[in-house]
mmCIF file of the C-alpha atoms, coordinates in Angstrom:
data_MODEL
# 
_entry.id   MODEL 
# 
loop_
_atom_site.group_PDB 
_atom_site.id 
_atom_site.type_symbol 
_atom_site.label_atom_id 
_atom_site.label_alt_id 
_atom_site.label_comp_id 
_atom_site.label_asym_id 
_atom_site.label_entity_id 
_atom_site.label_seq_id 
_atom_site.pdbx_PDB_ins_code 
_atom_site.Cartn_x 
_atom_site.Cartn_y 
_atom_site.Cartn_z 
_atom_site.occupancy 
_atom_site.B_iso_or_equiv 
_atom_site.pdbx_formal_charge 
_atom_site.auth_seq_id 
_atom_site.auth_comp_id 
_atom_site.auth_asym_id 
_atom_site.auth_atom_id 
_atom_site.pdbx_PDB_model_num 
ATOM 1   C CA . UNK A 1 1   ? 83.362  65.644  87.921  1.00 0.00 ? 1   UNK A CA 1 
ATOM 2   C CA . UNK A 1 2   ? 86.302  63.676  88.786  1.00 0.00 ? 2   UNK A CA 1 
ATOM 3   C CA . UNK A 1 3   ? 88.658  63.457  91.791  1.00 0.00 ? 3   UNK A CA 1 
ATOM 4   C CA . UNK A 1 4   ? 92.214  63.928  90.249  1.00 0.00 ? 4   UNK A CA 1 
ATOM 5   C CA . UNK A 1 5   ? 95.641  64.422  92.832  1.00 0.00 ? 5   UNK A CA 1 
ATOM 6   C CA . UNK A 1 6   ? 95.203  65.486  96.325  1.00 0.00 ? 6   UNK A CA 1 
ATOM 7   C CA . UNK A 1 7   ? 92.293  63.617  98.041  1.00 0.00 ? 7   UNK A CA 1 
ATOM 8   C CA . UNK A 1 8   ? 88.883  66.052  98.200  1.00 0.00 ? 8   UNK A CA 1 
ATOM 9   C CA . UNK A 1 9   ? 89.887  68.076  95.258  1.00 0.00 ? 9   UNK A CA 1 
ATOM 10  C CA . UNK A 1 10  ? 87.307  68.311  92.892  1.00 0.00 ? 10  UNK A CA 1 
ATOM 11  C CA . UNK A 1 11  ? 88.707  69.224  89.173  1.00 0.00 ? 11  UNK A CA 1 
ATOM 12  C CA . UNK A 1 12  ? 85.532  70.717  87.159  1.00 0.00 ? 12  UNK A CA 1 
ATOM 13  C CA . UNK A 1 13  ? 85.453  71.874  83.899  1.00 0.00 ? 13  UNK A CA 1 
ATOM 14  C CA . UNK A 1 14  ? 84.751  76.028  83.395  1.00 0.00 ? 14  UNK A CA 1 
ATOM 15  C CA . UNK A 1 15  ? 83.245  77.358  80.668  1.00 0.00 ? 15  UNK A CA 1 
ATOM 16  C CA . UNK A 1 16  ? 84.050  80.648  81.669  1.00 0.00 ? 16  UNK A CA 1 
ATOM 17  C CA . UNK A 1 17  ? 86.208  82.598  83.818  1.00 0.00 ? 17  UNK A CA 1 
ATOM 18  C CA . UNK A 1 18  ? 84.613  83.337  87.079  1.00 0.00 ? 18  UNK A CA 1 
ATOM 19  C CA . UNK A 1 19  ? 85.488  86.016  89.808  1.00 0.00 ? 19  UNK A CA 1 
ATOM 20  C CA . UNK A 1 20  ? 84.616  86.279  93.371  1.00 0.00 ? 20  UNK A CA 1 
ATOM 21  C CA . UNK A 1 21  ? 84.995  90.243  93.462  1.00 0.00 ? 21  UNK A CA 1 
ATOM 22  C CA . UNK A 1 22  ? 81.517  90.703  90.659  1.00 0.00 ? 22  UNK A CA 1 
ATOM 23  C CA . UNK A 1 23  ? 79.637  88.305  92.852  1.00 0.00 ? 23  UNK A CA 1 
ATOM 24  C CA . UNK A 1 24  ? 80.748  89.524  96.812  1.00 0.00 ? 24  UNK A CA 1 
ATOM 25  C CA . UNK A 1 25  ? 80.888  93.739  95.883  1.00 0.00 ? 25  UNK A CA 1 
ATOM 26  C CA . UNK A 1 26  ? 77.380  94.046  95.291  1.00 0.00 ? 26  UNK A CA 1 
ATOM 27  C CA . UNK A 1 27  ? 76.275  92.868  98.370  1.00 0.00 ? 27  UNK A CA 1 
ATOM 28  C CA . UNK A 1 28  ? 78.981  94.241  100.670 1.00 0.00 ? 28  UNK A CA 1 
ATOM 29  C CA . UNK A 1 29  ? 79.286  97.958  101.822 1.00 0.00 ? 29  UNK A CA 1 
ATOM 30  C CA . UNK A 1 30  ? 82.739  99.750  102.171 1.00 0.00 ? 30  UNK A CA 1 
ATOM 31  C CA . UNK A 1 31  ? 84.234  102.606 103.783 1.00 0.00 ? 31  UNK A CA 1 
ATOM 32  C CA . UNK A 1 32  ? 85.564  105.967 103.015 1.00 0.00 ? 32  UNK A CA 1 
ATOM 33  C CA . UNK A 1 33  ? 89.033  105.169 103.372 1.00 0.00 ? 33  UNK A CA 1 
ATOM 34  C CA . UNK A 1 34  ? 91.941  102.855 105.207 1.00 0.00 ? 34  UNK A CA 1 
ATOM 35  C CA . UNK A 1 35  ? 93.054  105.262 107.759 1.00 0.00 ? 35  UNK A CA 1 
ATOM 36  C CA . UNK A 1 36  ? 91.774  103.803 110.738 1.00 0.00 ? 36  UNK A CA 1 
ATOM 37  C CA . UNK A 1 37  ? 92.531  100.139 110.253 1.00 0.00 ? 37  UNK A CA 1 
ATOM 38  C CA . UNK A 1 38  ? 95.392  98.810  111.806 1.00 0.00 ? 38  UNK A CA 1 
ATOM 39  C CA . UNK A 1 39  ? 96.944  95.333  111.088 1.00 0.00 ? 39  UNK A CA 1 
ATOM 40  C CA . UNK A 1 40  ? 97.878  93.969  114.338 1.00 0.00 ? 40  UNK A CA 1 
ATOM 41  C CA . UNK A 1 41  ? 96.380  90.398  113.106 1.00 0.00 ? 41  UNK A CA 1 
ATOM 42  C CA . UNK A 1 42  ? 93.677  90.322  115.146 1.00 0.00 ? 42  UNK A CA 1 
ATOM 43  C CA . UNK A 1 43  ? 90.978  91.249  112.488 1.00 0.00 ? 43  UNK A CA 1 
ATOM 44  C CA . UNK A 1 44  ? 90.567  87.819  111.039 1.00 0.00 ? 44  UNK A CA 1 
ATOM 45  C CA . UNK A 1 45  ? 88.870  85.486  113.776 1.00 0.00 ? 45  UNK A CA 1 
ATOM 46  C CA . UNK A 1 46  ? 89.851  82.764  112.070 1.00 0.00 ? 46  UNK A CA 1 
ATOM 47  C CA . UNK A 1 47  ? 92.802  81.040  113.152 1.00 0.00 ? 47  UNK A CA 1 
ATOM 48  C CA . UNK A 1 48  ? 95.358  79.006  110.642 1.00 0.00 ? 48  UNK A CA 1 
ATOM 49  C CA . UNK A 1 49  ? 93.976  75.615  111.929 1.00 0.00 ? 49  UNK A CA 1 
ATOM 50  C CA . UNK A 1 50  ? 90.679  77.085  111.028 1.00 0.00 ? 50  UNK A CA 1 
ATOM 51  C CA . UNK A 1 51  ? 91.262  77.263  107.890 1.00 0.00 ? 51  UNK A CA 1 
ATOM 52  C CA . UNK A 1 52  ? 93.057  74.349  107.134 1.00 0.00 ? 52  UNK A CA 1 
ATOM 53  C CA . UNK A 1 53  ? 89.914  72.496  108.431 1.00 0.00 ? 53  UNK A CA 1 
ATOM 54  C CA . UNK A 1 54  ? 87.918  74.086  106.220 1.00 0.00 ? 54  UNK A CA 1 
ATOM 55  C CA . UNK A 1 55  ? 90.036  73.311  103.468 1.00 0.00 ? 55  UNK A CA 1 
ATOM 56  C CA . UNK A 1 56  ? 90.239  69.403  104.612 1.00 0.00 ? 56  UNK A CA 1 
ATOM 57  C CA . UNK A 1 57  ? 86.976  68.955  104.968 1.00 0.00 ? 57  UNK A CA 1 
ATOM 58  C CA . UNK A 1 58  ? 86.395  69.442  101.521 1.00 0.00 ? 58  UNK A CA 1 
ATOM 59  C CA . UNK A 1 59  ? 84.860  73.152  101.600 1.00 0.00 ? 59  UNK A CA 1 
ATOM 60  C CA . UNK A 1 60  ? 84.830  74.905  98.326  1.00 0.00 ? 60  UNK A CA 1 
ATOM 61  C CA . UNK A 1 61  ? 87.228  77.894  97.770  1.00 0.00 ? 61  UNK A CA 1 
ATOM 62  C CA . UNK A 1 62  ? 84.181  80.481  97.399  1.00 0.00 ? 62  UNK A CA 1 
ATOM 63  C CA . UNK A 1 63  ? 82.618  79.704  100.490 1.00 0.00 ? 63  UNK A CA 1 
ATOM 64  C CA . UNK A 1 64  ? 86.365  79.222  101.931 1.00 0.00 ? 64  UNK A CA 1 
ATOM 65  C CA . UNK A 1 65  ? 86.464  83.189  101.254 1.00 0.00 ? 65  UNK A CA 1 
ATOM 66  C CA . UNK A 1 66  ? 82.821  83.837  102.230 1.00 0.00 ? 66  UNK A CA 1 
ATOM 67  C CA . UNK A 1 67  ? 83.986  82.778  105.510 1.00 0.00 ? 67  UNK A CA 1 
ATOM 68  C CA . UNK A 1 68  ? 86.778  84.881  105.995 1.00 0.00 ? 68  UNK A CA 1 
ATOM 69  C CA . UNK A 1 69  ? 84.908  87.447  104.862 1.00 0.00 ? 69  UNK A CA 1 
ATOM 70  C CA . UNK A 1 70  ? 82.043  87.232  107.752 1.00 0.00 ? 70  UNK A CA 1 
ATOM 71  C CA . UNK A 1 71  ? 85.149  86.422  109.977 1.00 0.00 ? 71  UNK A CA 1 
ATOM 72  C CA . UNK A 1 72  ? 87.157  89.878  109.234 1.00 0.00 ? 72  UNK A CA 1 
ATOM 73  C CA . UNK A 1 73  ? 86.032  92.511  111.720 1.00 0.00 ? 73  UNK A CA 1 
ATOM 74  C CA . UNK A 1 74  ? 87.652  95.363  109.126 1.00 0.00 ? 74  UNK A CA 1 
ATOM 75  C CA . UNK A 1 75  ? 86.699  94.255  105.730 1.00 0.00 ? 75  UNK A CA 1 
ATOM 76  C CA . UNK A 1 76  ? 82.999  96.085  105.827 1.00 0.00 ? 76  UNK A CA 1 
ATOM 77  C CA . UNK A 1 77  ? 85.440  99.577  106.907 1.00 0.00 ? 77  UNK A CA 1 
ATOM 78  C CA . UNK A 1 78  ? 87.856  99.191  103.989 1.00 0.00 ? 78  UNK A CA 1 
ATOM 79  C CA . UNK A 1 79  ? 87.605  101.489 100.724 1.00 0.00 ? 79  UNK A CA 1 
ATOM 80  C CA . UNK A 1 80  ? 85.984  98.925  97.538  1.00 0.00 ? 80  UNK A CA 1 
ATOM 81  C CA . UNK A 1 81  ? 89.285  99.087  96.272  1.00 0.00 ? 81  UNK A CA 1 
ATOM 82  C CA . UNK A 1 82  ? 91.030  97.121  99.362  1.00 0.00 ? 82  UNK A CA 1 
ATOM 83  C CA . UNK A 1 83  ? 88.258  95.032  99.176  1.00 0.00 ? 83  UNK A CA 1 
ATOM 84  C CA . UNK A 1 84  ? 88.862  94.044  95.825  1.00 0.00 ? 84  UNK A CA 1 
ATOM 85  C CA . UNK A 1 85  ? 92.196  93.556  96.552  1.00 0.00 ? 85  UNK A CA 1 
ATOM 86  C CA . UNK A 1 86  ? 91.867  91.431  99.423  1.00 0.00 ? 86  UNK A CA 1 
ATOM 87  C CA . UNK A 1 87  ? 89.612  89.359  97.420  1.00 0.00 ? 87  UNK A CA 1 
ATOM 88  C CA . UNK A 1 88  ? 91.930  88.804  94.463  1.00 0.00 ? 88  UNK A CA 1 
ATOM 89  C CA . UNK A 1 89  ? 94.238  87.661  96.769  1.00 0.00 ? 89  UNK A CA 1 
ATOM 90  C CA . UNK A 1 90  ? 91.825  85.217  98.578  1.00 0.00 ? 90  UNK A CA 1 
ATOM 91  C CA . UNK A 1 91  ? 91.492  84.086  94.927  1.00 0.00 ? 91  UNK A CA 1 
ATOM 92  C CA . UNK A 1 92  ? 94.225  83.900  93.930  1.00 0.00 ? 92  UNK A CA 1 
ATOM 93  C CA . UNK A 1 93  ? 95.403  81.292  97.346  1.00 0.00 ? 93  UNK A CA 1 
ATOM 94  C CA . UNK A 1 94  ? 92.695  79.115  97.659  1.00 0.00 ? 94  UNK A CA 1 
ATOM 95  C CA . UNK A 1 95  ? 91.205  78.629  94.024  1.00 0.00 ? 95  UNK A CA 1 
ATOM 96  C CA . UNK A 1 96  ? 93.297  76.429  91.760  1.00 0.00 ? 96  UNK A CA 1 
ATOM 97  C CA . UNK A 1 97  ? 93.343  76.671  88.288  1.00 0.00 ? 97  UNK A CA 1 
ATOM 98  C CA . UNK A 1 98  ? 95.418  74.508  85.612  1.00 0.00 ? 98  UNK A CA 1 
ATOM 99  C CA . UNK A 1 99  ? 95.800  75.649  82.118  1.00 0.00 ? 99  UNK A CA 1 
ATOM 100 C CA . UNK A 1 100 ? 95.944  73.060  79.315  1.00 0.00 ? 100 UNK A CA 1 
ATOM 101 C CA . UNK A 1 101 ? 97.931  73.742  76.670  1.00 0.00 ? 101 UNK A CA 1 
ATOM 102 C CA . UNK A 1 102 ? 98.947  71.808  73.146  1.00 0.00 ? 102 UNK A CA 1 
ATOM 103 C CA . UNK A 1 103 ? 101.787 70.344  73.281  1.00 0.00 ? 103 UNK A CA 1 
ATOM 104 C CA . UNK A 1 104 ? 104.800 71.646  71.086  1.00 0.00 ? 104 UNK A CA 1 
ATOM 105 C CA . UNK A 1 105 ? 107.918 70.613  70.016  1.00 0.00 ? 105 UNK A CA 1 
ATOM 106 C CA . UNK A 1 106 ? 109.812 74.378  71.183  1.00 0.00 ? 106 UNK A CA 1 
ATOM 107 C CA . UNK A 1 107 ? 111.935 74.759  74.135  1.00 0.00 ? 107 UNK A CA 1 
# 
């Protein structure tokens, strides 16, 4: 492993692609549908300085998301597919990925 750019980043080298929906869904049970949530922000206990500690102190994403999950007081009564969605979207802001690519002489 090497540290590369921002300080407590961590680049490692994947063999595969990895998901946190495969790994959280089978241990998390949902509801029958969205009806009764509301979004008035007050689900996630969390708070924004929260989570930027988290992220400072060097936490990895998954267990970045883990937290939010056991944080959310509505993600248990969401259908699986909200669930999933919210999770891609976890994903998708706190993992980082870079792509390597050859080099080519197009523009």
């Amino acid at each position: 492993m090497q540290n590369l750019g921002k300080e407590n980043s961590l680049l490692k080298c994947a063999t595969k692609s990895e998901s946190i929906p495969e790994v959280v869904m089978k241990e998390i049970s949902s509801g029958m549908d969205n009806r009764n949530i509301s979004d008035d922000g007050k689900s996630q206990l969390l708070t924004a300085e929260d989570i930027i500690g988290l992220r400072e102190s060097g936490l990895s994403a998954q267990n970045i998301v883990d937290k939010l999950i056991q944080n959310s007081t509505t993600f248990k009564e969401k259908t699986e597919y909200s669930q999933e969605k919210y999770l891609k979207k976890k994903e998708k802001k706190y993992f980082e990925y870079i792509v390597v690519r050859k080099p080519t002489l197009r523009l």
